[in-house]
C-alpha positions in Angstrom: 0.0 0.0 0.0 1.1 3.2 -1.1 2.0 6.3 1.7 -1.1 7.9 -0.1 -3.4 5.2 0.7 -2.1 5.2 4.4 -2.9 8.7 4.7 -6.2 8.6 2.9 -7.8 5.6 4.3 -7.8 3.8 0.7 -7.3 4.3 -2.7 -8.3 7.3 -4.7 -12.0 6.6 -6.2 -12.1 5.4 -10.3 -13.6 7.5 -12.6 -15.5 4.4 -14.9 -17.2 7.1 -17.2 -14.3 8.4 -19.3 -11.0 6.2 -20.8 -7.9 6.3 -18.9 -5.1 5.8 -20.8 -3.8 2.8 -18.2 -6.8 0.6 -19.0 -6.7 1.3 -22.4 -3.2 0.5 -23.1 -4.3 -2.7 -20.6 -6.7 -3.6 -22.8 -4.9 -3.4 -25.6 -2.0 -5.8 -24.9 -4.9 -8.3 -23.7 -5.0 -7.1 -20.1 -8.6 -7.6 -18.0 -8.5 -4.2 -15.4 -10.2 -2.0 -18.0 -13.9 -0.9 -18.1 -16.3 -1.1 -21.1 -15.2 2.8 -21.8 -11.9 1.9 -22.3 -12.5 -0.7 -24.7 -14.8 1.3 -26.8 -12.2 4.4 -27.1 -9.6 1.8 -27.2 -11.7 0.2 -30.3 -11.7 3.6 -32.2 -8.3 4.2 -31.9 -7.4 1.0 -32.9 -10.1 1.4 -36.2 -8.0 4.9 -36.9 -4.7 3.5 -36.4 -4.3 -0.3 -36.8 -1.0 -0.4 -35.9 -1.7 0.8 -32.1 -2.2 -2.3 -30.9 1.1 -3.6 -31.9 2.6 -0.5 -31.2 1.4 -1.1 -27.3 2.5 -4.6 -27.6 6.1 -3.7 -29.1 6.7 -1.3 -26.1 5.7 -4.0 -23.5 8.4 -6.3 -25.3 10.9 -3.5 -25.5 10.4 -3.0 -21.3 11.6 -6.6 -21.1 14.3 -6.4 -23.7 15.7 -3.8 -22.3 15.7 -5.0 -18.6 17.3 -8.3 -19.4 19.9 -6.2 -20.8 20.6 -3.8 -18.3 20.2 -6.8 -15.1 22.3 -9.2 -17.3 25.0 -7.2 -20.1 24.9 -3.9 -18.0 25.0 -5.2 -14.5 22.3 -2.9 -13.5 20.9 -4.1 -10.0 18.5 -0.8 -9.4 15.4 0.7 -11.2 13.1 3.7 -11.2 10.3 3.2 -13.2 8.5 6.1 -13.8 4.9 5.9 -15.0 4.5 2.0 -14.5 1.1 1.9 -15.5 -1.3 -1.5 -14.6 0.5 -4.4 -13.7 1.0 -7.6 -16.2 3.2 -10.5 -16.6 6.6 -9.6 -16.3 7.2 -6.5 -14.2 10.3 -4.5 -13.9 11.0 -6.4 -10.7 10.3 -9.8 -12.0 12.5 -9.7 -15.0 15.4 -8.0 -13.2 15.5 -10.0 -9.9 15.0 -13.2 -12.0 18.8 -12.7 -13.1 19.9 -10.4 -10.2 18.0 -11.5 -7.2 19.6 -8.5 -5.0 17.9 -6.0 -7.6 16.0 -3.2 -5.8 13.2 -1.8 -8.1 11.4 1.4 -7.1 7.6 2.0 -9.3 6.3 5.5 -10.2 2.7 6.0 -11.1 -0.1 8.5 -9.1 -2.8 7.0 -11.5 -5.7 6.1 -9.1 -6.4 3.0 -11.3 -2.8 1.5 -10.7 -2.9 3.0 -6.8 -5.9 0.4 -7.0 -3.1 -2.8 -8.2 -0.1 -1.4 -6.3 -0.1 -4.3 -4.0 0.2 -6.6 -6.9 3.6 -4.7 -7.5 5.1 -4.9 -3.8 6.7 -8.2 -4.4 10.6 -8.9 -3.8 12.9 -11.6 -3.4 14.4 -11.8 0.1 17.5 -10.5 -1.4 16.2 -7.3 -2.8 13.6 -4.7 -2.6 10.9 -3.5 -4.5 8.2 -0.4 -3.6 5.6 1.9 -4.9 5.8 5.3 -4.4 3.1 7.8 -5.3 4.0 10.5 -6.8 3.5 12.8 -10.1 6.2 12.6 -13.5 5.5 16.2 -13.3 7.1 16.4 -10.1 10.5 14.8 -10.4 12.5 16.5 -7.2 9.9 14.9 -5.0 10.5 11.1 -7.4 13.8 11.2 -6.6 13.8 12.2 -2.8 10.8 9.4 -2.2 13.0 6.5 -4.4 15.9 7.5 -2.9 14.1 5.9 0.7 14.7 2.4 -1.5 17.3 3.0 -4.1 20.7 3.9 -3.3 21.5 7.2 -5.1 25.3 6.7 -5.3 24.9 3.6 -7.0 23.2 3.5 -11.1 20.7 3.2 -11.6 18.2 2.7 -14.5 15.6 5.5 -15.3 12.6 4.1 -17.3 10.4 6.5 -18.9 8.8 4.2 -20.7 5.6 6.3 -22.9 5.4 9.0 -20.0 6.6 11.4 -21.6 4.5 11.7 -24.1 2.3 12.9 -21.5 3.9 16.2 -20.5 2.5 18.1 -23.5 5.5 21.0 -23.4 8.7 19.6 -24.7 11.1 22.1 -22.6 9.3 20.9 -19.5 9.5 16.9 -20.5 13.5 18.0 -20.8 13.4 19.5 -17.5 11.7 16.3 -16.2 14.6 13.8 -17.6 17.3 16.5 -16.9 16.5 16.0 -12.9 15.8 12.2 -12.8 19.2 11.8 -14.5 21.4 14.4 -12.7 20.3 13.0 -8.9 21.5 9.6 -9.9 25.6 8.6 -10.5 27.9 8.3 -13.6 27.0 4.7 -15.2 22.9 5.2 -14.7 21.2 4.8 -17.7 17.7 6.0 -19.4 15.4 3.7 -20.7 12.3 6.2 -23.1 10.1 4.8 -25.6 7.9 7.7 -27.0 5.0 7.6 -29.8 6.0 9.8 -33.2 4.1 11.0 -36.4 7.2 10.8 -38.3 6.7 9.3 -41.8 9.9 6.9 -41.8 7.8 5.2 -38.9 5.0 4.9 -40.3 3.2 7.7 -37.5 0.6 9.8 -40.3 -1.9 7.8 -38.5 -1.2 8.8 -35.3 -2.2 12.6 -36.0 -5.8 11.7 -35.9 -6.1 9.4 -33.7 -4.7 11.2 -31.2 -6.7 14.0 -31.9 -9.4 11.5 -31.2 -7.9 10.3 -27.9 -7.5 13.8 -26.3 -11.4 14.8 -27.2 -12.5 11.6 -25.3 -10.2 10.2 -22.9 -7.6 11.0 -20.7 -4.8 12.1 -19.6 -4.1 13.9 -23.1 -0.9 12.8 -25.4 1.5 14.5 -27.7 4.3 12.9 -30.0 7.3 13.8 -31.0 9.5 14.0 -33.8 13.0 12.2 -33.9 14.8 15.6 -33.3 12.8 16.0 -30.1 12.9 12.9 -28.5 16.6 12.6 -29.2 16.9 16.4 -27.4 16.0 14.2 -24.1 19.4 12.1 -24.3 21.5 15.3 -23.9 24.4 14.4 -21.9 24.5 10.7 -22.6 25.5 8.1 -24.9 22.6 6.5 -26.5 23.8 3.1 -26.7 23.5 0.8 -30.2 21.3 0.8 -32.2 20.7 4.2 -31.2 17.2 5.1 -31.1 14.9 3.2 -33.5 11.3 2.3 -33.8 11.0 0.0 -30.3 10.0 -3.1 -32.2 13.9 -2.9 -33.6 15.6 -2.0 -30.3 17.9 -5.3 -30.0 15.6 -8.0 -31.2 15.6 -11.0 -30.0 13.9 -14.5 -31.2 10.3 -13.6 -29.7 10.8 -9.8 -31.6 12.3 -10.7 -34.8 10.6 -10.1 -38.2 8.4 -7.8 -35.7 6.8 -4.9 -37.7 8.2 -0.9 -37.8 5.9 0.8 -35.2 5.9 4.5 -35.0 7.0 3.9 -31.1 10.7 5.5 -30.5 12.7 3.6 -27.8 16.5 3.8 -26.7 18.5 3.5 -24.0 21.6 5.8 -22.8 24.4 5.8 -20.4 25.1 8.6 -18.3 29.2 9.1 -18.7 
């Protein structure tokens, strides 16, 4: 249970009557903790843009590509991850302290539907740690000083900003946002981002409409970004190979292979 829900007496009420982003993207990787609203928005998105539902499932694949590399290539034994969203098969925590039991794995989120699942999260082998903390992407001084009760701020650790964001609708603040997370933690952290794009060499177009769609009938609202921008949030680090690339391309491996171009950015740096 979150330090929210302690104060509060429970979790924050669900709004059923209007499409959260959480239990649509749920619902479109084959999730059950969305309501009938979200599969009806999540159904007219999908009709506008096809491709979304692959583009939700690439990203989900992407998370565990790029956690097995960090826990097992990188030797990365600690993670923020920053706008979690509902929980599924393979968690952060799962994948990491399945190679590196001693992982400690810290989850972001102050979405009232995943306050609702946050037990589900607050798992851990004996060796390491995991928690839940409560707290706003927009707000990144108070992520850090809440993670750092878990994480050990001297030691890297692995930022993942997996489609958050996409979510802070002014680009100079979304910089802001990384610019914090990343300077409060040590040389050899890394960032983990996927964001969405409208760039043609994606195959984005689509995504111009639909998200018009989306921010007339759901919530929160959602910007993408172009190549240029999303790259401007890897200032100060090395983006690590293959640099950043549709998400479905990020390191393949036999699961992802022959997996289609979605118009889904995803990298991951090193902080020098």
């Amino acid at each position: 249970m979150s330090e929210h829900q302690r104060q509060s007496g429970g979790p924050t009420r669900v709004d059923t009557q209007v499409a959260h982003n959480a239990r649509v993207w749920n619902y479109w990787i084959g999730g059950r903790d969305n309501y009938e609203i979200d599969q009806k928005v999540g159904d007219q998105v999908a009709s506008m843009f096809p491709v979304i539902r692959e583009v939700a499932r690439a990203d989900r694949a992407f998370l565990g590509r790029a956690v097995r590399f960090l826990a097992d290539e990188r030797g990365v034994r600690q993670f923020l991850d920053v706008g979690t969203g509902l929980p599924t098969l393979d968690n952060t925590h799962e994948m990491a302290q399945r190679i590196a039991p001693e992982s400690r794995i810290v989850y972001v989120d102050n979405d009232p539907v995943v306050l609702v699942h946050a037990r589900t999260l607050l798992t851990s082998t004996p060796e390491g740690a995991t928690d839940y903390v409560d707290a706003d992407a927009h707000d990144p001084d108070s992520v850090v000083r809440r993670a750092a009760a878990t994480l050990d701020l001297t030691r890297p650790v692995a930022v993942m900003m997996l489609g958050i964001l996409n979510f802070v609708l002014d680009t100079d603040r979304a910089r802001d946002i990384v610019r914090t997370l990343m300077s409060a933690v040590p040389s050899g952290s890394h960032l983990v981002l996927t964001h969405p794009t409208t760039d043609a060499d994606l195959g984005g177009q689509g995504n111009v409409e639909a998200m018009r769609f989306w921010n007339d009938n759901a919530t929160p609202p959602i910007t993408a970004r172009t190549r240029a921008e999303v790259t401007s949030f890897f200032d100060g680090l090395d983006i690590l190979a293959p640099g950043l690339v549709s998400c479905a391309h990020w390191r393949p491996d036999a699961a992802s292979a022959g997996a289609v171009t979605v118009p889904q950015f995803g990298a991951v740096a090193v902080k020098p």
